[in-house]
N, CA, C and O atoms as a printed pandas DataFrame, in Angstrom:
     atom_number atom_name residue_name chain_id  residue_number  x_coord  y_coord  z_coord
0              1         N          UNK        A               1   12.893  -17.410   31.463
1              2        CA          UNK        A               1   12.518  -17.366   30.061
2              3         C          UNK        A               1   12.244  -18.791   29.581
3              4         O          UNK        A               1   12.900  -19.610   30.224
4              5         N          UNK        A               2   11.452  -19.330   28.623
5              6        CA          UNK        A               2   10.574  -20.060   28.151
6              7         C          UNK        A               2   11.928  -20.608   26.731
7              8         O          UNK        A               2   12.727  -19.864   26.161
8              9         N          UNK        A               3   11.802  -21.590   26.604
9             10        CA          UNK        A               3   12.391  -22.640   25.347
10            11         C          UNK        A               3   12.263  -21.700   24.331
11            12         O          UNK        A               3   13.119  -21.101   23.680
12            13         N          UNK        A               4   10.888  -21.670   24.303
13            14        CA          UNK        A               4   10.265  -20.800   22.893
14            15         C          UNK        A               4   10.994  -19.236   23.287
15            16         O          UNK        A               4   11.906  -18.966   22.505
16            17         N          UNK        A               5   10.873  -18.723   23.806
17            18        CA          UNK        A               5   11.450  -17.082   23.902
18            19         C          UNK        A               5   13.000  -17.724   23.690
19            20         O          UNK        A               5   13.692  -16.871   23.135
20            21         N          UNK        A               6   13.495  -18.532   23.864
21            22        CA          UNK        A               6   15.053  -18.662   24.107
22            23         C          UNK        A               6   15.212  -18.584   22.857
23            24         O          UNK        A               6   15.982  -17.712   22.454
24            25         N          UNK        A               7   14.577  -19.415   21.934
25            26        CA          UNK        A               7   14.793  -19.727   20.435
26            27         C          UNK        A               7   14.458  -18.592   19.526
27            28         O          UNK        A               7   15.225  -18.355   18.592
28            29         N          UNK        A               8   13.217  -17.751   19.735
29            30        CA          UNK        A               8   13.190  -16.555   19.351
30            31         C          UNK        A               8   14.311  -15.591   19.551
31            32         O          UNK        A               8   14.848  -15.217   18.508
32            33         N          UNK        A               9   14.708  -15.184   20.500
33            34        CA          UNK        A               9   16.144  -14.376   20.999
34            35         C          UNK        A               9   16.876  -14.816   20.210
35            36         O          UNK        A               9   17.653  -13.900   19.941
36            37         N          UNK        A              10   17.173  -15.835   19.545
37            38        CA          UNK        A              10   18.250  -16.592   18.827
38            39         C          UNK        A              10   17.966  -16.220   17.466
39            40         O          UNK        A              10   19.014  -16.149   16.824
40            41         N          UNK        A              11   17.195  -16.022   16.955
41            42        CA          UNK        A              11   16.320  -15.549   15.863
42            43         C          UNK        A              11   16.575  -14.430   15.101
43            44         O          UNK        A              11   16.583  -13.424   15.811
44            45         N          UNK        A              12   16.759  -14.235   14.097
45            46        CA          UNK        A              12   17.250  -12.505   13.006
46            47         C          UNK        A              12   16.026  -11.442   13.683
47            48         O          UNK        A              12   14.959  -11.712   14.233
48            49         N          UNK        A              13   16.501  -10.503   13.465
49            50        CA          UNK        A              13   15.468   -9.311   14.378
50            51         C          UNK        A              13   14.125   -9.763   13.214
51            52         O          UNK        A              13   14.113  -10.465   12.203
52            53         N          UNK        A              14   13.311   -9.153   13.776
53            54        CA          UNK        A              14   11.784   -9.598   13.469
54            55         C          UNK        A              14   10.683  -10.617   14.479
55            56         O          UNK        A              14    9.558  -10.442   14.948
56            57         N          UNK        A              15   11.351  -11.365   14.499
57            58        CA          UNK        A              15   10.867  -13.062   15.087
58            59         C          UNK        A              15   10.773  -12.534   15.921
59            60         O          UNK        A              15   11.900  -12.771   16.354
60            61         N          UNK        A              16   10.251  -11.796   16.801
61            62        CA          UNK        A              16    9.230  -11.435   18.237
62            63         C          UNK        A              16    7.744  -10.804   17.481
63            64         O          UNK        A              16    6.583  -11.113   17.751
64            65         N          UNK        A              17    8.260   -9.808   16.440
65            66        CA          UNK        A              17    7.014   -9.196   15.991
66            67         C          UNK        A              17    6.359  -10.258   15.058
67            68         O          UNK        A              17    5.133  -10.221   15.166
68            69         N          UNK        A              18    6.735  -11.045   14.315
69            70        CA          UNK        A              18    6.281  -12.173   13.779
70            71         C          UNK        A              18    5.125  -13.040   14.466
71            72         O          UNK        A              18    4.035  -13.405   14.026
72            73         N          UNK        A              19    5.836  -13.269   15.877
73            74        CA          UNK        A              19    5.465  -14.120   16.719
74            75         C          UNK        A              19    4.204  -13.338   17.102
75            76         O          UNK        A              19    3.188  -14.021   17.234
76            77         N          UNK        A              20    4.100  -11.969   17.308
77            78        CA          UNK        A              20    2.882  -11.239   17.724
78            79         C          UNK        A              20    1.734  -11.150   16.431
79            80         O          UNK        A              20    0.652  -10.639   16.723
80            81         N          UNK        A              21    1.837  -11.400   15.692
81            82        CA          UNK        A              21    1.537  -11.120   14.116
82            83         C          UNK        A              21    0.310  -12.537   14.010
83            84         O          UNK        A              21   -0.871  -12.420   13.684
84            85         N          UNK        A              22    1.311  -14.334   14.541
85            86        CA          UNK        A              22    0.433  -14.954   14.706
86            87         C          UNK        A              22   -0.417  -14.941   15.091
87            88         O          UNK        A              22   -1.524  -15.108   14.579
88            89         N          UNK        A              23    0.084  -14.602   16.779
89            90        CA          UNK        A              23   -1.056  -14.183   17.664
90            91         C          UNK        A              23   -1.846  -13.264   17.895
91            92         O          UNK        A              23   -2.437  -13.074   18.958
92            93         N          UNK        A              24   -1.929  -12.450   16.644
93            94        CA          UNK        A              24   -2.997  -11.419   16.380
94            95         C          UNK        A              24   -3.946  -12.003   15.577
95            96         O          UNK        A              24   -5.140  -11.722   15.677
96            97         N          UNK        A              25   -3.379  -13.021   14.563
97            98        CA          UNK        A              25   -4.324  -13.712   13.295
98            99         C          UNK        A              25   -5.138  -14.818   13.992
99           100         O          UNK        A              25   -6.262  -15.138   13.604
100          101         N          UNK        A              26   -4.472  -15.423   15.107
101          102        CA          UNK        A              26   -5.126  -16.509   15.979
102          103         C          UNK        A              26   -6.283  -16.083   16.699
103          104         O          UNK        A              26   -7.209  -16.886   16.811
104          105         N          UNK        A              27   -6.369  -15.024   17.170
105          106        CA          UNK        A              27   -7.299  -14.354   18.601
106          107         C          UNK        A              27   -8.440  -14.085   17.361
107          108         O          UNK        A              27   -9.630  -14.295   17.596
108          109         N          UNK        A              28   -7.914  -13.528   15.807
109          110        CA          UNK        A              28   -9.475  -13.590   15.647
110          111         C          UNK        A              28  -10.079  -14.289   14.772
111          112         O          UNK        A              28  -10.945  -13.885   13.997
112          113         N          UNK        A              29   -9.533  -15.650   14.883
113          114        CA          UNK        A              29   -9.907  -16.475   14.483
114          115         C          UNK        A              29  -10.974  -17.659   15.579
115          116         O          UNK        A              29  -10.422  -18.511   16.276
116          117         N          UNK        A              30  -12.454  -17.499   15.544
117          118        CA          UNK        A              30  -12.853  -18.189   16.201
118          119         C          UNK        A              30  -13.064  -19.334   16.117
119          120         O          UNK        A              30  -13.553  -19.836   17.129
120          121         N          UNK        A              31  -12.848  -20.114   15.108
121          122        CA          UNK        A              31  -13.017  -21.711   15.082
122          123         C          UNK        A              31  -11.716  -22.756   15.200
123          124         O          UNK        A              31  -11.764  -23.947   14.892
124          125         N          UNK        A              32  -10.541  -22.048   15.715
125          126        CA          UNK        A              32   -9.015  -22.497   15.331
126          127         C          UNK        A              32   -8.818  -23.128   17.370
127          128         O          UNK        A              32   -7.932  -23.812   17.883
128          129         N          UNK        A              33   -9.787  -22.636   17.849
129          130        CA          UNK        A              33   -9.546  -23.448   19.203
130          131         C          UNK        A              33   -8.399  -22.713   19.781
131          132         O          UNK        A              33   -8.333  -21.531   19.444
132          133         N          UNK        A              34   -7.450  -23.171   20.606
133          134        CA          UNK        A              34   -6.349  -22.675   21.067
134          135         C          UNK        A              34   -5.142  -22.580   20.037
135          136         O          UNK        A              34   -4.905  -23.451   19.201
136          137         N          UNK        A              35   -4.593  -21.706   20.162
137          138        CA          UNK        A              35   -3.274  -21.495   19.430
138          139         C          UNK        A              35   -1.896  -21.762   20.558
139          140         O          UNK        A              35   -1.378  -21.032   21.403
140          141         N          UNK        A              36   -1.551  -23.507   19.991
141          142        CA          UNK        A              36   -0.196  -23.545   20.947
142          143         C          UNK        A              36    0.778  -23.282   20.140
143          144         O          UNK        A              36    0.842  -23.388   18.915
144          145         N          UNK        A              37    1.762  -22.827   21.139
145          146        CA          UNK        A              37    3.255  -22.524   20.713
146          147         C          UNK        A              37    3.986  -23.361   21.624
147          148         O          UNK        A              37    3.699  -23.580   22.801
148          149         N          UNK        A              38    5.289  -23.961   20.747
149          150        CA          UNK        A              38    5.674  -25.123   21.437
150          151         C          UNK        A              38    7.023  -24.845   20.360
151          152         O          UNK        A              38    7.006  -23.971   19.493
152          153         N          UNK        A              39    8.334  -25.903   20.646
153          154        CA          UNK        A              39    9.016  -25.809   19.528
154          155         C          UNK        A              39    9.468  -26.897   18.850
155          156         O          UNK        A              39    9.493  -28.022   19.349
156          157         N          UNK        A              40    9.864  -26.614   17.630
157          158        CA          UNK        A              40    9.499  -27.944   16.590
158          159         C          UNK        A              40   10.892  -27.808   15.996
159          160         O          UNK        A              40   11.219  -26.687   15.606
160          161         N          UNK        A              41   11.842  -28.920   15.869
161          162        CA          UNK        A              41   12.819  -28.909   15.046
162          163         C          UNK        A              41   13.800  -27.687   15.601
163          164         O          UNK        A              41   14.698  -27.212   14.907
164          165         N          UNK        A              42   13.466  -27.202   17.093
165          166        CA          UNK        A              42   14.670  -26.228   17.522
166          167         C          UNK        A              42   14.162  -25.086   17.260
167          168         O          UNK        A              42   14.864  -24.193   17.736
168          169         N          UNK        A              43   12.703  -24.472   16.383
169          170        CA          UNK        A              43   11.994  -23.442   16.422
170          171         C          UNK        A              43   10.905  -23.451   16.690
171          172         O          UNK        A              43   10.056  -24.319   16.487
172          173         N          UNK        A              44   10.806  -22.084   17.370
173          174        CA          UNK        A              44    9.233  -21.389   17.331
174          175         C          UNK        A              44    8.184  -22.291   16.602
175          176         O          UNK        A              44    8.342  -22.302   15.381
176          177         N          UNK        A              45    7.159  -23.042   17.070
177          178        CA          UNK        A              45    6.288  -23.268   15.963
178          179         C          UNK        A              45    4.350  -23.124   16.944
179          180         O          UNK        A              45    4.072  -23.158   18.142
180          181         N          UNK        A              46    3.533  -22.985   15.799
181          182        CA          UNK        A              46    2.271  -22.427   16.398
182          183         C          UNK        A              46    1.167  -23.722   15.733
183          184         O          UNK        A              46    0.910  -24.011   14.564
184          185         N          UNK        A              47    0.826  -24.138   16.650
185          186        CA          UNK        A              47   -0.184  -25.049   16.092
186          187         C          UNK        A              47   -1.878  -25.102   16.325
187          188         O          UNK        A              47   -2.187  -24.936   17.505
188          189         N          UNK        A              48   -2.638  -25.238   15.704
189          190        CA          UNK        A              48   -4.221  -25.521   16.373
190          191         C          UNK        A              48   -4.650  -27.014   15.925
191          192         O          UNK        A              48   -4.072  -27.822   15.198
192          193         N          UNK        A              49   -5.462  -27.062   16.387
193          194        CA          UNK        A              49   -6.201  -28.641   16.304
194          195         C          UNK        A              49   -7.195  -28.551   15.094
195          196         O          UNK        A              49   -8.181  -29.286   15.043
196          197         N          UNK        A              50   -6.911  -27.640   14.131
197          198        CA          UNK        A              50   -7.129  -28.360   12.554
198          199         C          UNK        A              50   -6.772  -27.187   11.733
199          200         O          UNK        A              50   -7.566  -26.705   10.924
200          201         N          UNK        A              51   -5.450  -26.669   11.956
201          202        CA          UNK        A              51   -4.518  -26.032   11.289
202          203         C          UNK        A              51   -2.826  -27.358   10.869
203          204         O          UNK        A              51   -2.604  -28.482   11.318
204          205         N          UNK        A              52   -2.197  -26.696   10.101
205          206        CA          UNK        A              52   -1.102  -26.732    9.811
206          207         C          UNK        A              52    0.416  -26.064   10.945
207          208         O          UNK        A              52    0.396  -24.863   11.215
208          209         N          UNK        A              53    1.114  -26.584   11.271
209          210        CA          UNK        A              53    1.775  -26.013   12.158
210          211         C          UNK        A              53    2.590  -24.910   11.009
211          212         O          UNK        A              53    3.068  -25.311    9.948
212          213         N          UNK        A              54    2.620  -23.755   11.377
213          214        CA          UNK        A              54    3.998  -22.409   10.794
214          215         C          UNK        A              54    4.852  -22.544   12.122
215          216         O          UNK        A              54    4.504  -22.733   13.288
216          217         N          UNK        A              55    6.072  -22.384   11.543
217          218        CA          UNK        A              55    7.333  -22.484   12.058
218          219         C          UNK        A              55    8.118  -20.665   11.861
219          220         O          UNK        A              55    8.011  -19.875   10.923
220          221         N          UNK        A              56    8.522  -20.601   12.568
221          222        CA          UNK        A              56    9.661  -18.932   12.899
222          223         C          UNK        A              56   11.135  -19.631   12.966
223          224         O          UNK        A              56   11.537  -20.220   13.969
224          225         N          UNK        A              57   11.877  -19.486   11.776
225          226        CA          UNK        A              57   13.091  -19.759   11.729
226          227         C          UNK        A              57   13.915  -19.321   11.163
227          228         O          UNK        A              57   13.344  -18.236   11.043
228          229         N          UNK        A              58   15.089  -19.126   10.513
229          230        CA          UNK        A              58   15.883  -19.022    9.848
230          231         C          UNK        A              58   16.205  -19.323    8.572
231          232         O          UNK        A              58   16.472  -20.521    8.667
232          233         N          UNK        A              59   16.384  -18.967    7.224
233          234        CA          UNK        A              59   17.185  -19.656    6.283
234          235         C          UNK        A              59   18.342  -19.989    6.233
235          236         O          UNK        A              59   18.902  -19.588    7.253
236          237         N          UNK        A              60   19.027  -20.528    5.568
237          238        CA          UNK        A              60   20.812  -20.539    5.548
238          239         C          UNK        A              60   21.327  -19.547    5.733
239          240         O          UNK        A              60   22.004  -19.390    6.749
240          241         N          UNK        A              61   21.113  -18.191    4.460
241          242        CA          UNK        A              61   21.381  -17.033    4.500
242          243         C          UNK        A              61   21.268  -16.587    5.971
243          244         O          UNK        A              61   22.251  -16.157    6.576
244          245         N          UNK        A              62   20.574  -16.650    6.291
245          246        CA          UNK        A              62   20.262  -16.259    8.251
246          247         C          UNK        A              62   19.168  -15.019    8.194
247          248         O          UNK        A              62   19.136  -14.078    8.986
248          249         N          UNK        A              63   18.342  -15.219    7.154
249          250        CA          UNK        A              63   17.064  -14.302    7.309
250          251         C          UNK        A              63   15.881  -14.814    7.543
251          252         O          UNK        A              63   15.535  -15.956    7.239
252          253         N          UNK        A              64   15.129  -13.875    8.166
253          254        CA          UNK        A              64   14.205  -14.527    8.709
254          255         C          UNK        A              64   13.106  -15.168    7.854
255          256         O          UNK        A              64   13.190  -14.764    6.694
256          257         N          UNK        A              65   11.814  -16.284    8.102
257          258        CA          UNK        A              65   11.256  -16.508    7.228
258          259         C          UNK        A              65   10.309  -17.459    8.478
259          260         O          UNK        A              65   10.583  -17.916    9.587
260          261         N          UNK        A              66    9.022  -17.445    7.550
261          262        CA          UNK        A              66    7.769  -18.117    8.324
262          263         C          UNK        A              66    7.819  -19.446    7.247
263          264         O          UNK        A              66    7.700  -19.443    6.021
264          265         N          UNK        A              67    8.013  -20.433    8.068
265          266        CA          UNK        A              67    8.026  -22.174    7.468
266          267         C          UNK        A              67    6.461  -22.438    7.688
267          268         O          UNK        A              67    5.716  -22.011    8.570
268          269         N          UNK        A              68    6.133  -23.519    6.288
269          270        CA          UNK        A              68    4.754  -23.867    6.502
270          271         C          UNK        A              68    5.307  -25.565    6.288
271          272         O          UNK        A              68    6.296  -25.808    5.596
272          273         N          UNK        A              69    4.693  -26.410    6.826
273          274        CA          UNK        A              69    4.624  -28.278    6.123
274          275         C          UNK        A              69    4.754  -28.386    4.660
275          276         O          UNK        A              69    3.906  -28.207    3.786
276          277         N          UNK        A              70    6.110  -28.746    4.571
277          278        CA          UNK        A              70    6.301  -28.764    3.015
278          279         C          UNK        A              70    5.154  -29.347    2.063
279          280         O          UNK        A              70    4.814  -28.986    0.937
280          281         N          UNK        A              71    4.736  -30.232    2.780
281          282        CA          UNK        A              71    3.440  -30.814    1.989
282          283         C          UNK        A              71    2.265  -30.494    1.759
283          284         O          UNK        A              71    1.502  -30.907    0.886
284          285         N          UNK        A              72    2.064  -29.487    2.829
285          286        CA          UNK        A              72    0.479  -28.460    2.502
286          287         C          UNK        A              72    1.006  -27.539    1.398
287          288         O          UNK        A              72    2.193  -27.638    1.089
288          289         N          UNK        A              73    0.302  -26.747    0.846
289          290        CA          UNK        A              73   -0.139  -26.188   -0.371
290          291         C          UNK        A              73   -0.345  -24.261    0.433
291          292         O          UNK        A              73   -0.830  -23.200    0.042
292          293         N          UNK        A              74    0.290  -24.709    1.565
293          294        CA          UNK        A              74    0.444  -22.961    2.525
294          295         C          UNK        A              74    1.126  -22.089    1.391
295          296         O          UNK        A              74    0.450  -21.163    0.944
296          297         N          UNK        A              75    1.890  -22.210    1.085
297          298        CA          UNK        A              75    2.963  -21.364    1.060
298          299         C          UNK        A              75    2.465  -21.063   -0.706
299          300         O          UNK        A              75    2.218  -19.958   -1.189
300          301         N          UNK        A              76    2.426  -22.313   -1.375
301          302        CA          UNK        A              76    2.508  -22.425   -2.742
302          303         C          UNK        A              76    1.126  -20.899   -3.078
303          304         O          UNK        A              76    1.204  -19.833   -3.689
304          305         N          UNK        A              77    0.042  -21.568   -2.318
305          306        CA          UNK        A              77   -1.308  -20.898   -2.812
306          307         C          UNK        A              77   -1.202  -19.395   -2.697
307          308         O          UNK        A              77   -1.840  -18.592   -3.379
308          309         N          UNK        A              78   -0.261  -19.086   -1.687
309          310        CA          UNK        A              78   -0.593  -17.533   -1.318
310          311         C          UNK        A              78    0.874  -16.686   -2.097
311          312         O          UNK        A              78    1.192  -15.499   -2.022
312          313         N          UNK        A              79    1.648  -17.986   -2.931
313          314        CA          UNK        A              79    2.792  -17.251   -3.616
314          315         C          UNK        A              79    2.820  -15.771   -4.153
315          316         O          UNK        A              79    3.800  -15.031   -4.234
316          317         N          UNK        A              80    1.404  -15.494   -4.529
317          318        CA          UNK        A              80    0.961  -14.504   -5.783
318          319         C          UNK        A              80    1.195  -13.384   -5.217
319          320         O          UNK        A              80    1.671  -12.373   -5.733
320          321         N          UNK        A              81    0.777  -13.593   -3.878
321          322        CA          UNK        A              81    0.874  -12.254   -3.114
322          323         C          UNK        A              81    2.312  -11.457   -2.609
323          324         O          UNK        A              81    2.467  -10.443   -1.928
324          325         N          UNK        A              82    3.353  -12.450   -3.302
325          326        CA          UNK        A              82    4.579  -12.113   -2.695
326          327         C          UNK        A              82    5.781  -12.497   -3.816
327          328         O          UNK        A              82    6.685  -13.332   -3.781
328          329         N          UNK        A              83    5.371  -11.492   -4.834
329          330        CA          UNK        A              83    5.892  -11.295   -6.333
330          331         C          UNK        A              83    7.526  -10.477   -6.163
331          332         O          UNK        A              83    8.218  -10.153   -7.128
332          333         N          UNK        A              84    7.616  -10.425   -5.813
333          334        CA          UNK        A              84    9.182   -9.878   -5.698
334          335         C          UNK        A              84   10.452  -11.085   -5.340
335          336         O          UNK        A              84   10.598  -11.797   -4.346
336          337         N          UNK        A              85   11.064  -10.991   -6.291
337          338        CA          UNK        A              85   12.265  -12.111   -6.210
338          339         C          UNK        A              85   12.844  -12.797   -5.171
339          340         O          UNK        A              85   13.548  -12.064   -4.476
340          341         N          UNK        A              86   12.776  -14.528   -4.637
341          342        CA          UNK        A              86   13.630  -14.574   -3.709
342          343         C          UNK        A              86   12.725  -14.472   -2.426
343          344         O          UNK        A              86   13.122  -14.966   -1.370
344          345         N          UNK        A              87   11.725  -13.947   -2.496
345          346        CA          UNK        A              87   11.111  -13.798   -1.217
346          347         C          UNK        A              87    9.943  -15.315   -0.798
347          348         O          UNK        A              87    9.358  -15.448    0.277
348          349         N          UNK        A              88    9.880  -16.153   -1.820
349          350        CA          UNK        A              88    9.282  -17.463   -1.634
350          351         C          UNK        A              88   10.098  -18.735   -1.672
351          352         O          UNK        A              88   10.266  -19.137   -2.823
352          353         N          UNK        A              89   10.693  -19.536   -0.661
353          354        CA          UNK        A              89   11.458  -20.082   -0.734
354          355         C          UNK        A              89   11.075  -21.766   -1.171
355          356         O          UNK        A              89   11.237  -22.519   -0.211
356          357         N          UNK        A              90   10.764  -22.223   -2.012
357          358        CA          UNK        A              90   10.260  -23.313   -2.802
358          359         C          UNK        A              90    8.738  -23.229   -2.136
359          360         O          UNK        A              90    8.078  -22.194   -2.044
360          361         N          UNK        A              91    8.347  -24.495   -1.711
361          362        CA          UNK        A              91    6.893  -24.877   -1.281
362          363         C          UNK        A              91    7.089  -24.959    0.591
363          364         O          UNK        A              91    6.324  -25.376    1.461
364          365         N          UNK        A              92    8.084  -24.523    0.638
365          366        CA          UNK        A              92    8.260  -24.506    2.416
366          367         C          UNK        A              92    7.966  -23.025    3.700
367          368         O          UNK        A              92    7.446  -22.977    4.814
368          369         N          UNK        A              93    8.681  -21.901    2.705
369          370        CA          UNK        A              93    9.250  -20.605    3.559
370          371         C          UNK        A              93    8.685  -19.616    2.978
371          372         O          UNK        A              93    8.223  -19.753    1.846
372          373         N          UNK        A              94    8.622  -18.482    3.625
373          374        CA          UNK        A              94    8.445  -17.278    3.048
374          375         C          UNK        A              94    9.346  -16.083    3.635
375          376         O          UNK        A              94    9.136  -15.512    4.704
376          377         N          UNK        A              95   10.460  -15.796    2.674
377          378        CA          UNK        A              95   11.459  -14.788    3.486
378          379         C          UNK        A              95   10.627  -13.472    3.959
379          380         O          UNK        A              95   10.146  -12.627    3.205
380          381         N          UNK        A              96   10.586  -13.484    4.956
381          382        CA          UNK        A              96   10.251  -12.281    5.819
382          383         C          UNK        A              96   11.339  -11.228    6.550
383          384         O          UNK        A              96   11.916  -11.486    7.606
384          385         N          UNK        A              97   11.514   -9.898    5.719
385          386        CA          UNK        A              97   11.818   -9.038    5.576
386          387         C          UNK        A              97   11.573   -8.039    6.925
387          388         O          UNK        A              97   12.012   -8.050    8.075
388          389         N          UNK        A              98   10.757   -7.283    6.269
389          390        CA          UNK        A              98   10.380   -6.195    7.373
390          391         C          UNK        A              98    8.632   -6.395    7.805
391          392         O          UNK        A              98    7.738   -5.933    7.097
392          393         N          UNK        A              99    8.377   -7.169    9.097
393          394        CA          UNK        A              99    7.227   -7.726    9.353
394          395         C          UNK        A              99    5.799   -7.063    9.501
395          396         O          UNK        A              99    4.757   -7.711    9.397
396          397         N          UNK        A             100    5.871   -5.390    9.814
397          398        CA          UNK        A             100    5.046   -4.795    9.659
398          399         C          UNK        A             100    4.776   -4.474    8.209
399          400         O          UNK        A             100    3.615   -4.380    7.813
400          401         N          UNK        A             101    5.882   -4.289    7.345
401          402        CA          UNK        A             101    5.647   -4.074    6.294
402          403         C          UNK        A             101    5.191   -4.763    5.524
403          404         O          UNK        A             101    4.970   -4.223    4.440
404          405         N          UNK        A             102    4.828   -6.214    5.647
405          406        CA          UNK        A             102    4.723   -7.368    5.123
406          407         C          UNK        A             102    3.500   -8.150    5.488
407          408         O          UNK        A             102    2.979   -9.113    4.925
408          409         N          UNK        A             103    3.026   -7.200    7.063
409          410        CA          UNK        A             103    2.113   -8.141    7.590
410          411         C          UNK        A             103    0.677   -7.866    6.967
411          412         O          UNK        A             103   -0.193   -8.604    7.428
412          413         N          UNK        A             104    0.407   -7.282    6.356
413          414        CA          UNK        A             104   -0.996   -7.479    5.243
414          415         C          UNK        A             104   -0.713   -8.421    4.332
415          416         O          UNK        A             104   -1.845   -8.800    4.031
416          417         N          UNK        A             105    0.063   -9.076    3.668
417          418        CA          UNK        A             105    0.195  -10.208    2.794
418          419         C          UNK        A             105    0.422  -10.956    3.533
419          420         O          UNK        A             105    0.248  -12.081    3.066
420          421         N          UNK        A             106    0.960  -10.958    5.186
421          422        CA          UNK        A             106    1.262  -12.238    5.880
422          423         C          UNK        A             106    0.095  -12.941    6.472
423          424         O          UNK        A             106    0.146  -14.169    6.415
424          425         N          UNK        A             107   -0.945  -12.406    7.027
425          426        CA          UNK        A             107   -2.502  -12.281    7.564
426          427         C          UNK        A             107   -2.965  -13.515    7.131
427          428         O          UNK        A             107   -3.142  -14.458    7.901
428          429         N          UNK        A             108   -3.179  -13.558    5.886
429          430        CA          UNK        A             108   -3.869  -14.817    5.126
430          431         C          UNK        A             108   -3.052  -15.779    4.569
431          432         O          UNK        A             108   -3.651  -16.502    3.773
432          433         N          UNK        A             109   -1.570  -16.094    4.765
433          434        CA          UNK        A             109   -1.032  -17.159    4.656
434          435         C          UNK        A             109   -0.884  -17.627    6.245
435          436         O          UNK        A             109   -0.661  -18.837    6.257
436          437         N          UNK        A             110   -0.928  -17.138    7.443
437          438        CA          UNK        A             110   -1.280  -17.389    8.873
438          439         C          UNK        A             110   -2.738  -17.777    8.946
439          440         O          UNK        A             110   -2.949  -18.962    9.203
440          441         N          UNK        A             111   -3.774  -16.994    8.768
441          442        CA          UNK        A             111   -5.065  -17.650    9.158
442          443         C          UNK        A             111   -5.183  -19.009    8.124
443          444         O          UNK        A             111   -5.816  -19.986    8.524
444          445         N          UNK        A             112   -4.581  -19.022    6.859
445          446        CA          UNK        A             112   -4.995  -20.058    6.058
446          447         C          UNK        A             112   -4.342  -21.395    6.735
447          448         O          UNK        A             112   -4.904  -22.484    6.852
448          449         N          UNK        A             113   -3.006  -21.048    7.158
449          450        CA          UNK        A             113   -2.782  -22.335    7.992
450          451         C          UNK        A             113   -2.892  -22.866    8.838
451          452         O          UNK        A             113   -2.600  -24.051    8.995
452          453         N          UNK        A             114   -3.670  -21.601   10.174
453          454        CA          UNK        A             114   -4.255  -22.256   11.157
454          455         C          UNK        A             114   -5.740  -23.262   11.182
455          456         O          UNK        A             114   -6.226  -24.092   11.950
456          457         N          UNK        A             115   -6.077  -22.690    9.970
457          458        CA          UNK        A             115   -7.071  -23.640    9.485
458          459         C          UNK        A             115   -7.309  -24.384    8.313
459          460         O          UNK        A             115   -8.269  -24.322    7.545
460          461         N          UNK        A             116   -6.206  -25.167    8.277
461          462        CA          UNK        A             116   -5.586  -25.831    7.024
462          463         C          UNK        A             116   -6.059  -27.089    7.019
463          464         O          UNK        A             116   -5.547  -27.745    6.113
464          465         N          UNK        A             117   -6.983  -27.801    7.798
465          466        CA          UNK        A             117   -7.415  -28.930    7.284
466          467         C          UNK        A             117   -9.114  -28.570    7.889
467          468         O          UNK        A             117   -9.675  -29.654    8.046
468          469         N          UNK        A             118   -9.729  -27.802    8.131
469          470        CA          UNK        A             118  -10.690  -27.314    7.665
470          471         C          UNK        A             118  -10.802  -26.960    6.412
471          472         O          UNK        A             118  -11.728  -27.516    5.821
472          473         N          UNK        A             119  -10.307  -26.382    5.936
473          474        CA          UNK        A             119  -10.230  -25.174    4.667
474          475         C          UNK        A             119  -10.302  -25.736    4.186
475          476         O          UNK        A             119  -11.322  -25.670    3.499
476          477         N          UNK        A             120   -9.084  -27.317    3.858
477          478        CA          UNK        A             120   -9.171  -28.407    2.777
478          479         C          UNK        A             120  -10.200  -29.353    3.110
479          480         O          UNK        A             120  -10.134  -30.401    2.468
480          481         N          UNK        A             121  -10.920  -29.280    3.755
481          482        CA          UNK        A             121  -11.869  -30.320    4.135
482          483         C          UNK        A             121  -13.366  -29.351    3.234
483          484         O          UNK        A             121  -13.957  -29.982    2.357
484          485         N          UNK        A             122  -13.705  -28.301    3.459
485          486        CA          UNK        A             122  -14.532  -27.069    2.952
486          487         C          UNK        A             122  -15.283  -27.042    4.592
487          488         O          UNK        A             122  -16.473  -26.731    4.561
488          489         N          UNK        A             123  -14.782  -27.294    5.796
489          490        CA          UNK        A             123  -15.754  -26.988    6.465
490          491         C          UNK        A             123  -15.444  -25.635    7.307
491          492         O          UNK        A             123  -16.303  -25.158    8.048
């Protein structure tokens, strides 16, 4: 088993289907190049060569949640879509619940960050 699977296993239930969720938003994304997974800070994280890295980790509480670069504008922009209390964790996380249930609002805060300095660039 792989660093990354080790750290997932370690992970609140979800974080495998999460992890498939990226890599469904990645494959059809054709201008995002390769989608690596590698781990960052002790988690899961998915990067492309002009995206934003998302992170699969934990909160304190110990629920699961998809981390974006506190400093990109990931998380903030797609807040709207995820109006129920508690489920946006400042400008960093997004508590992730039940991942199928979630994964139509999750879609476009994933493709937006794999191509997060395109997007902000307009190209």
């Amino acid at each position: 088993m792989s660093a990354v699977e080790d750290a997932l296993d370690a992970l609140p239930e979800g974080a495998g289907a999460l992890r498939a969720l990226i890599a469904e938003v990645a494959a059809g994304l054709e201008d995002i190049g390769p989608l690596q997974e590698a781990l960052r800070w002790g988690q899961p994280a998915y990067l492309t060569d002009i995206g934003s890295t998302l992170r699969i980790g934990a909160l304190q509480d110990g629920s699961l949640a998809l981390f974006a670069h506190c400093q990109s504008d990931v998380i903030a922009r797609h807040a709207p879509l995820f109006p129920e209390a508690g489920v946006i964790e400042g400008n960093r996380a997004i508590r992730v619940g039940d991942v199928a249930g979630m994964a139509d609002r999750l879609r476009p805060v994933i493709a937006y960050a794999l191509r997060y300095h395109r997007a902000k660039t307009g190209g």
